[in-house]
BAVEXTOR-549405 format. One line per field, with one value per residue: x, y, z of N, C-alpha, C in turn; residue number from 1. Coordinates in Angstrom, 3 decimals. Example, Ala and Ser with C-alpha at 12.3 -4.5 7.8 and 13.67 -1.06 7.14 Angstrom:
n_X <- [13.190, 12.850];
n_Y <- [-5.690, -2.250];
n_Z <- [7.800, 7.080];
ca_X <- [12.300, 13.670];
ca_Y <- [-4.500, -1.060];
ca_Z <- [7.800, 7.140];
c_X <- [13.200, 12.900];
c_Y <- [-3.300, 0.030];
c_Z <- [7.800, 7.870];
i <- [1, 2];
end
This chain:
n_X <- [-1.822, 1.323, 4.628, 5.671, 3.558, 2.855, 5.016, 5.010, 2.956, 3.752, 6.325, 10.074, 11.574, 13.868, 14.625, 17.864, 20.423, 23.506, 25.433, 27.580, 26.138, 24.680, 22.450, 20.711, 20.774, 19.893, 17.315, 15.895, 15.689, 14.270, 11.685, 11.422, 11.150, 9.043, 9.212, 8.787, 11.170, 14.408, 16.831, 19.899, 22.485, 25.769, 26.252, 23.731, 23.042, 22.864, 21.816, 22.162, 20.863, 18.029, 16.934, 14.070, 11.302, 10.833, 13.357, 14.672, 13.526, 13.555, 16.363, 16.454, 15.705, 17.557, 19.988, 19.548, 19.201, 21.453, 22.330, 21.439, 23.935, 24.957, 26.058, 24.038, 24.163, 24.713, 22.332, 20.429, 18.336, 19.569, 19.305, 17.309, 14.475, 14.091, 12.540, 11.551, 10.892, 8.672, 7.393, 4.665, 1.864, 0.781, 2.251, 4.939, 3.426, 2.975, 5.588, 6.435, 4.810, 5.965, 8.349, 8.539, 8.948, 8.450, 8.908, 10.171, 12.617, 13.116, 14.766, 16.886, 17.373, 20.017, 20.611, 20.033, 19.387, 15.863, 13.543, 10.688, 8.866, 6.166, 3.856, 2.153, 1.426, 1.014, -1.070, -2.942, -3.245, -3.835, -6.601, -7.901, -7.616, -9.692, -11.825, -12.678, -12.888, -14.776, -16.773, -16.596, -17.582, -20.446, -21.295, -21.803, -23.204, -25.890, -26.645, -26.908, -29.177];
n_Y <- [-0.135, -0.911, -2.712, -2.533, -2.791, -5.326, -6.961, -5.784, -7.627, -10.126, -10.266, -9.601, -11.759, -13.688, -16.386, -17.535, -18.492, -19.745, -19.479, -21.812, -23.682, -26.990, -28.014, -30.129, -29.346, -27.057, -27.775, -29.365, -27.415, -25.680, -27.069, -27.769, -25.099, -24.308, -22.773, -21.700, -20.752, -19.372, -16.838, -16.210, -15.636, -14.546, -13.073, -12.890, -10.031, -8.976, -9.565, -12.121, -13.820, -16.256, -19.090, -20.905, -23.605, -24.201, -23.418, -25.915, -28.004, -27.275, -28.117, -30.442, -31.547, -31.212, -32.280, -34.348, -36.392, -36.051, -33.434, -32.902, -33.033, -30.785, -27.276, -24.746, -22.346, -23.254, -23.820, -21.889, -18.732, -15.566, -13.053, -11.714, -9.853, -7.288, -5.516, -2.120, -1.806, 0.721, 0.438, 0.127, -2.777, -3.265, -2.179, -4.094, -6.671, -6.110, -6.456, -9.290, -10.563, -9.923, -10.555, -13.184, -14.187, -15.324, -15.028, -12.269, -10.462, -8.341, -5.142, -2.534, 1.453, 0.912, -1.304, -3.760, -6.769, -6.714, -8.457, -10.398, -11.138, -12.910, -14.097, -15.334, -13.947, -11.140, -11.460, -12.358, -10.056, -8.173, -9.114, -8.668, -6.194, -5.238, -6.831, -4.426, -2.571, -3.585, -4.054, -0.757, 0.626, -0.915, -0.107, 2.784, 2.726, 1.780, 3.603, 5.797, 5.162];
n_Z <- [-19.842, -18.051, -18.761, -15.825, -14.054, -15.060, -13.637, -11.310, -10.226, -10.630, -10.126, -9.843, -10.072, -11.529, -13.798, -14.394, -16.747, -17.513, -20.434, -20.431, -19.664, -19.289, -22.258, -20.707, -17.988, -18.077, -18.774, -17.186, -15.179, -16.533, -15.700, -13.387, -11.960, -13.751, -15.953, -19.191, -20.541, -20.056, -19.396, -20.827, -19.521, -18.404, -15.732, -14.315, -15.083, -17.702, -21.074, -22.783, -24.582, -25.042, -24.125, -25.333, -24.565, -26.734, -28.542, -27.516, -28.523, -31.273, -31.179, -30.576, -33.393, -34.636, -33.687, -32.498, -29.578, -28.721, -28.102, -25.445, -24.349, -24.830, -24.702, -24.152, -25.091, -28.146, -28.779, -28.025, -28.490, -29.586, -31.216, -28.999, -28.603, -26.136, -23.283, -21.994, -18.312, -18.757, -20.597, -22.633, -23.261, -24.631, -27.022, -26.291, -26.741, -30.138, -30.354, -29.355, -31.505, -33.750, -33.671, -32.995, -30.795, -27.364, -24.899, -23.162, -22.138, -19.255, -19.114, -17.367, -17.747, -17.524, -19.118, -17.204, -16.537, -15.161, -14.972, -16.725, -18.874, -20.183, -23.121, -22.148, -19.653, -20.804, -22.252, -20.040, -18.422, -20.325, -20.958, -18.430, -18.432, -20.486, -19.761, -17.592, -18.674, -20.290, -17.880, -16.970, -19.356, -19.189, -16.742, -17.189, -19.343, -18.331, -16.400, -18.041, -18.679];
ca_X <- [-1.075, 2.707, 5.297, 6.360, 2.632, 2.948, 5.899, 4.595, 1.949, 4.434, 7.469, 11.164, 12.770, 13.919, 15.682, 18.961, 21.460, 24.673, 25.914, 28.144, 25.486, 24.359, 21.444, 20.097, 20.719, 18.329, 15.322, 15.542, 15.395, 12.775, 10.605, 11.246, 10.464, 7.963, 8.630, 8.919, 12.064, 15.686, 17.313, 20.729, 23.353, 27.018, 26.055, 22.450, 22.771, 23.261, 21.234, 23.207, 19.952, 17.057, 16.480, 13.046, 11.527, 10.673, 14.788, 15.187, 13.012, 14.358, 17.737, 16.796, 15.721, 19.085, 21.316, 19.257, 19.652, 23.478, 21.687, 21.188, 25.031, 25.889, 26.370, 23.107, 24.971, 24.452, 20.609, 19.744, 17.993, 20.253, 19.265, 16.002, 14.087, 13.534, 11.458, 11.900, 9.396, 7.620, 6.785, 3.198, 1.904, 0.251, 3.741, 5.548, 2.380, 3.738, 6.915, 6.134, 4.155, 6.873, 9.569, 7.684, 9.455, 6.932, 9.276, 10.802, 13.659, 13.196, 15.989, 16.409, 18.101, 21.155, 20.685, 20.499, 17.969, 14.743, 11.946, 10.812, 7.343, 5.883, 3.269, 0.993, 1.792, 0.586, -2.923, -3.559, -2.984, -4.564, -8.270, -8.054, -7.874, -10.524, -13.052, -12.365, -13.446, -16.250, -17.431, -16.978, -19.202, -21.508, -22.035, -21.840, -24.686, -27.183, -26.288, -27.487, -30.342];
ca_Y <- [-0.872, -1.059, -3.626, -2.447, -3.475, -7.107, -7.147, -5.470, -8.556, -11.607, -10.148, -9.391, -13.101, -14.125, -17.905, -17.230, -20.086, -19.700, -19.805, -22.843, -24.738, -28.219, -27.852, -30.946, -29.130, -26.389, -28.251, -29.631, -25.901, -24.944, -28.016, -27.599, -23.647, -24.267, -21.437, -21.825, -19.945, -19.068, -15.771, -16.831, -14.342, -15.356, -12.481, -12.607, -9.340, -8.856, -10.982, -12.444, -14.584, -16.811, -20.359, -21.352, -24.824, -24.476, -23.637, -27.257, -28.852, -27.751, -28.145, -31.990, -31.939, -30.830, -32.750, -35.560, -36.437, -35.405, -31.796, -32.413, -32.772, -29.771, -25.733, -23.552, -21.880, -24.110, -23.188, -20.719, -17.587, -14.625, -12.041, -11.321, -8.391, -6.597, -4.317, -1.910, -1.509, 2.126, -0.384, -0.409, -3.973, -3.459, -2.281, -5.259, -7.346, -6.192, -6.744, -10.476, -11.277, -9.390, -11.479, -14.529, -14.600, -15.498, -14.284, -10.665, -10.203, -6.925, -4.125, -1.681, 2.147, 0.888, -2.585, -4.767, -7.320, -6.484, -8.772, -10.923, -10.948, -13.741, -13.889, -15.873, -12.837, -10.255, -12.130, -12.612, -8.732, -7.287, -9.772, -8.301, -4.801, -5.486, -6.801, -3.594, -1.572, -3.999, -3.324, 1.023, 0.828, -1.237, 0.813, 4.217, 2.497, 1.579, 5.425, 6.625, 4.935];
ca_Z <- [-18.831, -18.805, -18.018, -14.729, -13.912, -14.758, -12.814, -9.824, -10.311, -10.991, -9.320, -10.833, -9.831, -13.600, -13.781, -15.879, -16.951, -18.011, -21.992, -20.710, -18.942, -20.230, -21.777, -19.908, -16.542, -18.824, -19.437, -15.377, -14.593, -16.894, -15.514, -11.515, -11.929, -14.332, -16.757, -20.788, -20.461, -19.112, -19.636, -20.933, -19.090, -17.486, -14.597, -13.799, -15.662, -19.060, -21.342, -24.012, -25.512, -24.318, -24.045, -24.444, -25.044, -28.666, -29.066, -27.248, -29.672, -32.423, -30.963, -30.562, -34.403, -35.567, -33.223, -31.695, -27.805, -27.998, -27.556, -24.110, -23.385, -25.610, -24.031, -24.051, -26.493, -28.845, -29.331, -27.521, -29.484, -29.646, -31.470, -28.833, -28.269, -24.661, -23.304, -20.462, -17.485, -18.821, -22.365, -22.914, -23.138, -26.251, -27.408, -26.108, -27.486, -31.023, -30.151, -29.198, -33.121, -35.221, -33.771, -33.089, -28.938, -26.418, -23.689, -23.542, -21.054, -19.180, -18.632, -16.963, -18.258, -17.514, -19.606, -16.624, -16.213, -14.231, -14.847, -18.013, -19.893, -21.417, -23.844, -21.225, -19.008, -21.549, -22.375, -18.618, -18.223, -21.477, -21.118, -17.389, -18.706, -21.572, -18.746, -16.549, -19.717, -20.597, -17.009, -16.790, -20.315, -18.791, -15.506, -17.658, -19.887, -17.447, -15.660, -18.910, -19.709];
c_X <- [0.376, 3.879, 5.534, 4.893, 2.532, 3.976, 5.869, 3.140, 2.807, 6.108, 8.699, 12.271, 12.647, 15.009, 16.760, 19.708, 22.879, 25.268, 26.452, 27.383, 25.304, 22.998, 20.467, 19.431, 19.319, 16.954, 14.698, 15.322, 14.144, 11.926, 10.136, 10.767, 9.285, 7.707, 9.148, 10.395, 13.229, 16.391, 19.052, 22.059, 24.783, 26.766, 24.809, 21.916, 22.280, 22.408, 21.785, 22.028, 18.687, 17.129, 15.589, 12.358, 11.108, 12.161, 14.934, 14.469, 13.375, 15.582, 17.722, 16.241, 16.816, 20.102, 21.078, 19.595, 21.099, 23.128, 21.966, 22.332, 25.808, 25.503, 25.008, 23.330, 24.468, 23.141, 20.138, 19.957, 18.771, 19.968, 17.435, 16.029, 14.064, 13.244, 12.135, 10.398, 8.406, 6.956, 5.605, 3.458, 1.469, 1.590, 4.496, 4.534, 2.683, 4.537, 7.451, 5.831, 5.261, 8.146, 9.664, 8.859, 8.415, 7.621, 10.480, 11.513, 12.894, 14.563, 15.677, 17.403, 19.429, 21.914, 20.737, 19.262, 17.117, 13.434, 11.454, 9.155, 7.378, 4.759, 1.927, 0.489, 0.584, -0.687, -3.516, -4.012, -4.284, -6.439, -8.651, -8.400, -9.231, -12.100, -13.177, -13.291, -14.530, -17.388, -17.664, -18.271, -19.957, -22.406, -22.235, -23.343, -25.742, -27.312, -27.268, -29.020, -31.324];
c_Y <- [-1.020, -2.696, -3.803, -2.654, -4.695, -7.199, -6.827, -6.779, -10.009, -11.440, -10.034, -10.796, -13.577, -15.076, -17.558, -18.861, -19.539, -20.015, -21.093, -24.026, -25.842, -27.704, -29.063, -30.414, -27.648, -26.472, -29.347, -28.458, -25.522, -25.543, -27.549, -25.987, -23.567, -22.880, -22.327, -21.503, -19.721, -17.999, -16.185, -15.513, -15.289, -14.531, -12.201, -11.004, -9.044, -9.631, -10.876, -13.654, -15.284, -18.354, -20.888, -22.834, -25.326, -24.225, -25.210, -28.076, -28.681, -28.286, -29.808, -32.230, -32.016, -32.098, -33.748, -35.427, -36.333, -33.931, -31.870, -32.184, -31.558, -28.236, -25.546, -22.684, -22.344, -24.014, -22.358, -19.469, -16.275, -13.212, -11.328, -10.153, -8.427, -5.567, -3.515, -1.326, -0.527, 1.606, 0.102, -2.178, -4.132, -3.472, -3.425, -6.593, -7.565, -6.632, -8.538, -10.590, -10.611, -10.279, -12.985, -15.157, -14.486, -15.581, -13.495, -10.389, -8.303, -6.544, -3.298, -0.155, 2.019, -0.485, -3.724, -5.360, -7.204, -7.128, -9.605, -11.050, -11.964, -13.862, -14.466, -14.535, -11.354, -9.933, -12.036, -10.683, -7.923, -7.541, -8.814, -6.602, -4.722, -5.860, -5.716, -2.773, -1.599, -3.314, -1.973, 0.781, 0.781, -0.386, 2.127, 3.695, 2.522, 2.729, 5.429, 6.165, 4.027];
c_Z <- [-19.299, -18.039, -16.715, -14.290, -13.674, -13.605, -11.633, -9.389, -9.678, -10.368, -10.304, -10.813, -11.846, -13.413, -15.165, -15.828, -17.796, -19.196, -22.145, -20.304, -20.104, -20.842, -21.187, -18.516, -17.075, -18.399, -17.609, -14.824, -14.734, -16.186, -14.088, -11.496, -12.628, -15.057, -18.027, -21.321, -19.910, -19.983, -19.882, -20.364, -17.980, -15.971, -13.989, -14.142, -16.415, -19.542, -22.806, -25.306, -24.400, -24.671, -23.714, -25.136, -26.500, -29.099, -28.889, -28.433, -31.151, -32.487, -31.524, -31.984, -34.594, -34.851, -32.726, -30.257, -27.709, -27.768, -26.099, -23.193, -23.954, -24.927, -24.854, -25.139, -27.862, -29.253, -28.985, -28.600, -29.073, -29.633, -30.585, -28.295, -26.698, -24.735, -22.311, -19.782, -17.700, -19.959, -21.458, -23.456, -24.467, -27.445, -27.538, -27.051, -29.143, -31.070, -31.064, -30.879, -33.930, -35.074, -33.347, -31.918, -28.676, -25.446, -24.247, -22.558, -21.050, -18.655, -18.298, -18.159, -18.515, -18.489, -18.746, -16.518, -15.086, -14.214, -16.755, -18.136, -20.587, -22.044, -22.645, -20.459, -19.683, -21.435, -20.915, -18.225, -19.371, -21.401, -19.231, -17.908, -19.903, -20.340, -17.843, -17.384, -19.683, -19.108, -16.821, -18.202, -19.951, -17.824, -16.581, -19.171, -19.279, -16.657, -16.207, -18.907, -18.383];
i <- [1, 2, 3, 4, 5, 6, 7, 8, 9, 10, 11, 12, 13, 14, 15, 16, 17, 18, 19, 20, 21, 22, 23, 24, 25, 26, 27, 28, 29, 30, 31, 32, 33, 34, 35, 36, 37, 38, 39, 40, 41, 42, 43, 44, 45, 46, 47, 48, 49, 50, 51, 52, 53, 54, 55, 56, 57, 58, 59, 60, 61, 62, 63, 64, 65, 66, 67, 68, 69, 70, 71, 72, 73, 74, 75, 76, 77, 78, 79, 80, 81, 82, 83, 84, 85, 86, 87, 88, 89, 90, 91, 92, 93, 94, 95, 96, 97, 98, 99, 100, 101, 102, 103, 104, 105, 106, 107, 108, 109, 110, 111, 112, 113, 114, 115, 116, 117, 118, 119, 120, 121, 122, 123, 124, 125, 126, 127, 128, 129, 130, 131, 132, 133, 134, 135, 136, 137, 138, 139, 140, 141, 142, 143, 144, 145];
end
């Protein structure tokens, strides 16, 4: 199974936020959309990092509740990986444990954002493909025998 799968599942809408945003106005985003996550980009393009709510929590170790009036910037993870839609999931699946993100901005050839992967995403996908299996065995057992 490949990315452009999930995404033909869960759709390509991806909540970005802006490097200068608060992150207060952040963690009201993440809540009312109800993702883990915000793609940090000034053009709904590009992705310049992620902001997800294990950055905020550490953020509010380091800096206490003055975090919440300080730029996105300011915690948001940088250096993250992305995938693009032809990934394998198992691929991306690696991806996810070597760099210990639990959401994967997608791009497209051209580097523009198309769609984001999160580790929930993956699991939901991979146990679906794992019962598909379990079932062909099953029927191709009882064929046989």
């Amino acid at each position: 199974m490949k990315v452009q799968d999930v995404l033909m599942v869960k759709g390509q809408v991806v909540e970005t936020i802006r490097p200068d945003a608060k992150v207060l106005i952040a963690v009201h985003r993440m809540r009312m959309q109800n993702v883990g996550a915000l793609v940090v980009s000034r053009d709904g393009e590009r992705v310049e990092g992620v902001l997800s709510e294990r950055d905020v929590v550490r953020g509010l170790t380091r800096h206490g509740a003055g975090l919440l009036d300080m730029g996105v910037v300011a915690v948001m993870s940088r250096a993250v990986p992305v995938c693009s839609p032809a990934d394998s999931l198992v691929a991306v699946m690696a991806q996810m444990t070597r760099s210990r993100h639990r959401h994967v901005p997608v791009v497209d050839g051209d580097g523009r954002l198309c769609g984001i992967v999160s580790i929930g995403d993956v699991v939901k996908h991979r146990l679906a493909d794992m019962e598909l299996e379990t079932s062909v065995l099953r029927d191709a057992y009882l064929t046989h025998h």
